[in-house]
C-alpha positions in Angstrom: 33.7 95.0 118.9 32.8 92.6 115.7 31.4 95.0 113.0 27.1 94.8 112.9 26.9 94.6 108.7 24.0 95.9 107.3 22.2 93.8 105.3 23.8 95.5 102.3 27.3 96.3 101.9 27.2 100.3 100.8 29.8 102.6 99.2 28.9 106.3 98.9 31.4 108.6 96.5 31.0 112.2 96.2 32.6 114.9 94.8 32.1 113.3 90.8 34.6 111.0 91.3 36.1 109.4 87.8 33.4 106.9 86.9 35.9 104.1 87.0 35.9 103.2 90.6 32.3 102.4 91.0 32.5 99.5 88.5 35.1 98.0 91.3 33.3 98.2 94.5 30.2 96.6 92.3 32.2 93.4 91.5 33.3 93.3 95.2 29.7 93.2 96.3 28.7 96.5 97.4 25.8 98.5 96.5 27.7 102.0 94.9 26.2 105.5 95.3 27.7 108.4 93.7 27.1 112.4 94.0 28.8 115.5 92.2 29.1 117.4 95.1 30.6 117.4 98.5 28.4 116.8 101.6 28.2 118.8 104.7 28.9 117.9 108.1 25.2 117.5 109.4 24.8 115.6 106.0 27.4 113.1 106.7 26.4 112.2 109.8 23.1 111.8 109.0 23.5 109.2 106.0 27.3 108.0 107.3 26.3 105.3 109.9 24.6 102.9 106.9 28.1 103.3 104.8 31.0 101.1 104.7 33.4 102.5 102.3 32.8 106.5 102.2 34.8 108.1 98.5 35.9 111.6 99.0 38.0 114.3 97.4 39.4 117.7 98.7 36.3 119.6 99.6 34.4 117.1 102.2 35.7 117.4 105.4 35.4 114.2 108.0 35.7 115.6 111.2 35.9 113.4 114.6 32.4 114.1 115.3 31.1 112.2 111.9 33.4 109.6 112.0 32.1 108.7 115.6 28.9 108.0 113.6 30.1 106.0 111.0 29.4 102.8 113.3 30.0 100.6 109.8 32.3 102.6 108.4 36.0 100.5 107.4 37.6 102.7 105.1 37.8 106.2 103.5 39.1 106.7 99.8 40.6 110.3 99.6 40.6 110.1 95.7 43.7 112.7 95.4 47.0 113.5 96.9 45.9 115.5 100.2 44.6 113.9 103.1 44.1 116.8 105.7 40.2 117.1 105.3 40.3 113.7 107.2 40.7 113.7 111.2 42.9 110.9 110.9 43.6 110.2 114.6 40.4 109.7 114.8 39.8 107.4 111.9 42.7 105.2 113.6 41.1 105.1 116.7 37.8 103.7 115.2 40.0 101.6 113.3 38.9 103.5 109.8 41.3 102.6 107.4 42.7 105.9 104.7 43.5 105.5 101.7 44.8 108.2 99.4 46.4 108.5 95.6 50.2 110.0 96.5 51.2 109.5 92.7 48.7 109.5 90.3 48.0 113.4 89.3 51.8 114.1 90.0 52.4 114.4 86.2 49.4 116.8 85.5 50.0 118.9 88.6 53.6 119.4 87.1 52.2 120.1 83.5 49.9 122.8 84.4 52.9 124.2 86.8 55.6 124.3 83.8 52.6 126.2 81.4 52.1 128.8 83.9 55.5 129.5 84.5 55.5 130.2 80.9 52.4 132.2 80.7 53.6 134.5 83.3 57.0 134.8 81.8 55.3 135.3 78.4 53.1 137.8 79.7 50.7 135.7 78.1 47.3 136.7 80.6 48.1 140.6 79.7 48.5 140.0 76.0 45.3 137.7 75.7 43.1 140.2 77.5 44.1 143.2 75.4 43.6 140.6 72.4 40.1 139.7 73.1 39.6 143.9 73.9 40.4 144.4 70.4 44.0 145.9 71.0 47.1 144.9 69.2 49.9 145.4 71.3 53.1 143.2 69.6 56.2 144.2 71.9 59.2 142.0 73.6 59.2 144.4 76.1 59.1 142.2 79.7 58.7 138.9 78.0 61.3 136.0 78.7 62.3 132.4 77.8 62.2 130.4 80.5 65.4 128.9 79.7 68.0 130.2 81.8 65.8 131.5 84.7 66.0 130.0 88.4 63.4 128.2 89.4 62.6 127.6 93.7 60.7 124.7 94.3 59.7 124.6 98.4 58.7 121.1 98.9 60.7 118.3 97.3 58.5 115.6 97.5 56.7 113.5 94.4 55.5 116.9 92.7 58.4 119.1 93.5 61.2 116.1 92.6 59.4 115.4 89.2 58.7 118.8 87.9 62.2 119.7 88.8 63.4 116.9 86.0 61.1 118.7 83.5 62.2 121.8 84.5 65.9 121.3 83.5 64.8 119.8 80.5 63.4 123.7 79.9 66.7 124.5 80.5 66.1 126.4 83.7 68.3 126.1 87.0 66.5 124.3 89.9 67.0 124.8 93.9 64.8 123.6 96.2 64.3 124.1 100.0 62.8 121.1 102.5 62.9 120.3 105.7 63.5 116.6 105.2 66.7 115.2 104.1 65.6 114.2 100.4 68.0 113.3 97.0 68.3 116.0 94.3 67.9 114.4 90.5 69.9 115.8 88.0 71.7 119.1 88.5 69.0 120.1 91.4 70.6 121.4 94.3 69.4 122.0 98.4 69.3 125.4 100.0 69.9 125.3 103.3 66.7 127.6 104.3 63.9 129.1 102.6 65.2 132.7 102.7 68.2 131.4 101.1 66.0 129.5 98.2 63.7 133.1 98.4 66.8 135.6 97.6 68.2 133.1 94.9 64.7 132.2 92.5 63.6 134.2 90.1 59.9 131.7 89.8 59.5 130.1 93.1 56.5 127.6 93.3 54.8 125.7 96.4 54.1 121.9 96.8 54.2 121.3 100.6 51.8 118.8 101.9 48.6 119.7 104.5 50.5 118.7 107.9 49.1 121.6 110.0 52.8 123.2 110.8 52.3 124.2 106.9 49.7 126.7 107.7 50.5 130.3 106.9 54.1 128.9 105.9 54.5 132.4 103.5 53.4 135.4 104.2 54.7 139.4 104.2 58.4 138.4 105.4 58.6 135.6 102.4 57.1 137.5 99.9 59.3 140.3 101.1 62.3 138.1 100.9 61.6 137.0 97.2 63.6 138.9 94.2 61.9 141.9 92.9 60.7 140.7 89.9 60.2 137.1 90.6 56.9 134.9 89.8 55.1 133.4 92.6 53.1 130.1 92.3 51.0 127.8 94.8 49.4 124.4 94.0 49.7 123.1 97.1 47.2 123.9 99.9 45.1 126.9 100.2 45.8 127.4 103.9 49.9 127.9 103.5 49.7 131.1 101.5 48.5 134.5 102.9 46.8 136.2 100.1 46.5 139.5 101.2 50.4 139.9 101.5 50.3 138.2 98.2 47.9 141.1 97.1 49.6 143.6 97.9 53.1 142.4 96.9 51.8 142.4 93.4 49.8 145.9 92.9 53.4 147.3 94.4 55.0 145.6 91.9 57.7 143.7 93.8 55.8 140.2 92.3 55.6 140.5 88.7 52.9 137.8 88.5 51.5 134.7 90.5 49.6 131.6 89.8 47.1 129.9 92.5 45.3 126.9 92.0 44.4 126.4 96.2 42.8 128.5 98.2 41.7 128.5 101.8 37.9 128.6 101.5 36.6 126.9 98.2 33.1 126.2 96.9 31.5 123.2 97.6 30.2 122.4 94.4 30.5 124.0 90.7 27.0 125.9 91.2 28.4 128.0 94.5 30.0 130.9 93.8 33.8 132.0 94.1 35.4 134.5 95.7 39.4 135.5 96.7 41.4 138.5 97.2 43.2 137.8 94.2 40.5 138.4 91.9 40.9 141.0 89.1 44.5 141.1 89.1 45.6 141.2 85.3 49.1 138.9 86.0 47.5 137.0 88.6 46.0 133.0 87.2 43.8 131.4 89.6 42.6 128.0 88.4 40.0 126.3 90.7 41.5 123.4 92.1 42.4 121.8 89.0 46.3 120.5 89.4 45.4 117.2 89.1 42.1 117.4 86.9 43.4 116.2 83.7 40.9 112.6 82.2 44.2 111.0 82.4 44.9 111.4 85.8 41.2 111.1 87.4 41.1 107.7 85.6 44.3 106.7 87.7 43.0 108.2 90.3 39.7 106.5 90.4 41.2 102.5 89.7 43.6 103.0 92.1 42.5 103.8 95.4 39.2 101.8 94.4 41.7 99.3 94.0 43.0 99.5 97.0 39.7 100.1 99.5 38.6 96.2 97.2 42.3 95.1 98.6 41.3 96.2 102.1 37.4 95.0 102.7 38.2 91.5 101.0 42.0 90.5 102.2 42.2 93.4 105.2 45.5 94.9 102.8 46.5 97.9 104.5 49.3 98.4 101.7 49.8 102.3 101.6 47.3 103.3 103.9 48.2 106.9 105.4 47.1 106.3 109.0 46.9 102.2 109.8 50.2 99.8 110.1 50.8 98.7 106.6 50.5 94.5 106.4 49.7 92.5 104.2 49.4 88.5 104.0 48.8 85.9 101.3 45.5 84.6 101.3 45.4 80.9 101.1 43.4 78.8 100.0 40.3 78.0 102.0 41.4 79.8 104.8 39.9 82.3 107.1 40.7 85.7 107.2 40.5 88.1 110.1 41.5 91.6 110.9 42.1 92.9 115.0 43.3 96.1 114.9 44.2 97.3 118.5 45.9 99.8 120.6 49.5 99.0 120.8 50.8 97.3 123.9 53.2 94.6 124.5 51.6 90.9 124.3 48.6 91.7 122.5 49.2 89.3 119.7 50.2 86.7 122.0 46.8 86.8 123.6 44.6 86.6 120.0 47.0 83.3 119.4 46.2 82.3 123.1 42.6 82.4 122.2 43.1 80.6 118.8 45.1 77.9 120.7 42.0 77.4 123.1 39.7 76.8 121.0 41.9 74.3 118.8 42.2 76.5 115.4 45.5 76.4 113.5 46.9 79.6 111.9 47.9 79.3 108.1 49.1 82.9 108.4 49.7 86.1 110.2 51.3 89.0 109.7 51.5 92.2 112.3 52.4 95.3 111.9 52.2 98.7 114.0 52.1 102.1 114.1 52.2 104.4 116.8 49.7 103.6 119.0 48.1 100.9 116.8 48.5 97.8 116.2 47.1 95.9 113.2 47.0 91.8 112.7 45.8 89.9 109.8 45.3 85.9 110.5 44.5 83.1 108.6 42.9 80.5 110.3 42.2 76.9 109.3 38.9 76.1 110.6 35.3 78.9 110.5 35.0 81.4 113.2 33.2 80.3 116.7 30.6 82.8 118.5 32.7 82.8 121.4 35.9 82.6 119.8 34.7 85.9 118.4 33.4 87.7 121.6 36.9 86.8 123.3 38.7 88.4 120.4 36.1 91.1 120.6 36.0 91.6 124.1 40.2 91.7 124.6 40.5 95.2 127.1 43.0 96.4 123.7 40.6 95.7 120.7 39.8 98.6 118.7 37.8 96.9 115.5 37.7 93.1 114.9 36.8 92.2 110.9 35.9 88.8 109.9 37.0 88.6 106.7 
């Protein structure tokens, strides 16, 4: 059905995203909101259905139930890398459009990854705690460059492909285990399975995405498989690890040290406490959700997928969205856009240019693309929109969402 606009075109971001992306959607006519914090469920749905660009991070979840409300809601700006706090089967079938920021904390995710390894290997944690108790304890004993050591990345995608660049430069040997067919830089090289990666790495460190096959990836028979000895990070997703394995691998011994920056359960908000089963572990860093909370990546961050959520409500852009067909088309000048996203079936676009062709408009441009079960179509007409050119369009038995432009 045509969208029913309020009369004024709302954003709402949460979770303190970077001040930069408001500016944006206030030049492209909306009316911006911002909080600090993540919302709940019930408080999504109640302020959700006025909202038609909702700005989230990691910690709001958007479930089908609240995106059933959002009766003006076009798009979602998941202002990081992850995307699985979005039901995004159902934000295609309401014709939501997602975008999300695949590249722009990769560099501070790897950063904070490459100091770890070296606090760990450095026994830096132990050395600053007896420091600040007042003891001088100078020794070698234990402590290790990392040049020379193996290093296991599990997941070779943007993170795992670029920190294994830096990681050479460290002068450390790189494997890497993943299930997709992907191109090792430099000296990298494949394992052919993840025990074989676990028995070989003497640091092995998770960036895996949030597809739910991930969940409780490693647990007692990986940690088990790993070197004695070896380090043990996760930046990834909280879900994939099992801490209590993870636990109890450490206070045996058999992992000398870990680093976590995800964790299954977080706080909502800075004023909400903590908690994990990895607290008060001497060799163990836990970091809350901070891999890709450097300034310089939150301002990336924040101008680009504002960017691209401006792209999509003015020109219908669906350019590296992570659930709609990705199209784009030229706008020309004084032309008319319009979006019809629909469920994907053969002859649909020959019926919307039916329906153009009876009521005498000419198309300047169109471009279609799909995806699965959607279908998406941007069109450039000639002439204004009619009432009942509309309802036909509207009313087609496969229209999901039709968006004047």
């Amino acid at each position: 059905m045509p969208d029913e606009r309020p009369p004024r075109r709302r954003a709402l971001l949460l979770e303190n995203i970077h001040p930069g992306a408001a500016p944006l959607l206030r030049e492209a006519g909306f009316e911006v909101e911002t909080r600090k914090t993540a919302l709940t469920e019930n408080e999504l749905a109640d302020c959700i259905g006025e909202i038609e660009i909702l700005g989230i991070r990691s910690r709001t979840q958007l479930s089908a139930p609240v995106l059933d409300k959002g009766r003006n809601l076009i798009a979602v700006g998941a202002f990081c890398i992850g995307t699985n706090q979005i039901d995004l089967a159902a934000a295609s079938r309401r014709g939501i459009a997602v975008f999300n920021a695949p590249f722009s904390n990769t560099r501070s995710v790897v950063e904070l990854v490459i100091a770890e390894i070296i606090a760990l290997t450095r026994h830096l944690t132990d050395k600053n705690g007896e420091m600040h108790a007042g003891v001088w304890s100078k020794s070698a004993a234990g402590a290790h460059e990392v040049r020379g050591r193996r290093l296991g990345i599990v997941g070779y995608g943007n993170i795992g492909s670029q920190l294994s660049v830096l990681a050479e430069n460290l002068g450390m040997s790189v494997a890497f285990y993943d299930t997709a067919d992907r191109l090792a830089l430099g000296n990298a090289r494949p394992m052919g399975s993840l025990d074989e990666l676990l028995g070989w790495a003497d640091v092995v460190t998770l960036h895996v995405d949030g597809r739910p096959d991930n969940r409780g990836l490693f647990g007692e028979a990986e940690f088990a498989a790993m070197r004695p000895g070896a380090l043990f990070l996760n930046l990834s997703r909280g879900f994939v690890v099992d801490h209590g394995s993870l636990r109890a691998h450490i206070e045996s011994g058999h992992i000398e040290g870990a680093a976590v920056d995800v964790f299954f359960e977080e706080p909502s908000g800075n004023s909400e406490a903590f908690s994990s089963r990895l607290q008060g572990l001497s060799n163990v860093i836990l970091t809350p959700h901070i891999g890709g909370s450097t300034e310089e990546a939150q301002v990336d961050i924040g101008q680009f997928v504002a960017k691209k959520l401006v792209e999509y409500a003015r020109a219908g852009s669906t350019a590296l969205s992570v659930n709609l067909p990705n199209v784009e088309l030229a706008g020309r000048a004084g032309a008319h856009g319009l979006v019809h996203i629909h469920r994907n079936t053969p002859g649909v676009l020959a019926a919307i240019n039916a329906i153009f062709a009876d009521h005498r408009i000419n198309i300047e441009g169109q471009a279609l693309g799909t995806r699965g079960d959607i279908g998406y179509v941007i069109t450039d007409i000639a002439s204004d929109y009619t009432d009942d050119m509309l309802a036909r369009l509207a009313h087609m038995d496969e229209t999901i969402r039709l968006r004047p432009l």
